[in-house]
C-alpha positions, 0 to 999 in steps of 0.5 A: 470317071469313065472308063477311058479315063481311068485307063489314061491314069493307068497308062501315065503311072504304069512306070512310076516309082512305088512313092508316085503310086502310093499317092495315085488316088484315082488307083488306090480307090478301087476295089482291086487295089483297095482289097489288095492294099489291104493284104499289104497294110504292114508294108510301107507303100500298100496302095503303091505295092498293090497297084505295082502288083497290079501293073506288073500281072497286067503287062505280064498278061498282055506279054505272054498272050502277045508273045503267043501270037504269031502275027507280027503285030503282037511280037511287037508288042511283046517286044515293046513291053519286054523292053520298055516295061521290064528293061526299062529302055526308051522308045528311041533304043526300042525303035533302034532294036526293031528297026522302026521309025520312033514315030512308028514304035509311039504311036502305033505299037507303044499306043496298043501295047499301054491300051491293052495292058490298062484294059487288063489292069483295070479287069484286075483294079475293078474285080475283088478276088476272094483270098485263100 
């Protein structure tokens, strides 16, 4: 698979439930997530717990270094990823709490925000880390 396409799965599981990630393949073989998986092998979803992991440390990032920004553009996005992603909101209340066209938040902010976060997710999914 390219990388294009790994970030495409990415950004369809970014919120799925710790049973969907558990049987997300394409994720679970890489060797981040498998060196991760492997920490967590006593706990029930492993490979799910490791790609949540994952996902939450990539929206972390993109969060805080967007909310460092100060262009409109990146507030945005931090914004878009504090509501979507950690409140769990819908595009339609995002777009209502900027003051945005549901069209608009879709296909330019949530489009970047889910970019950046899969680019960061699989700089993490691809790289082993050493444990302490």
């Amino acid at each position: 698979m390219s990388h294009e396409d790994y970030a495409k799965v990415v950004t369809t599981v970014i919120r799925r439930d710790l049973f969907e990630l558990e049987a997300c393949t394409t994720l679970g073989q890489l060797p981040g997530v498998r060196a991760l998986a492997h920490q967590l092998k006593r706990g029930i979803f492993p490979t799910g717990m490791a790609i949540r992991h994952l996902l939450d440390r990539a929206v972390n990032e993109v969060f805080m270094l967007a909310l460092d920004q100060p262009d409109l553009a990146s507030q945005r996005i931090a914004s878009f990823l504090h509501l979507w992603y950690k409140q769990g909101e819908t595009v339609v209340t995002i777009a209502a709490a900027l003051g945005l066209s549901r069209s608009y938040v879709t296909h330019t902010i949530q489009r970047r925000a889910l970019d950046l976060v899969a680019r960061r997710f699989l700089e993490h999914a691809w790289r082993v880390e050493a444990t302490a």
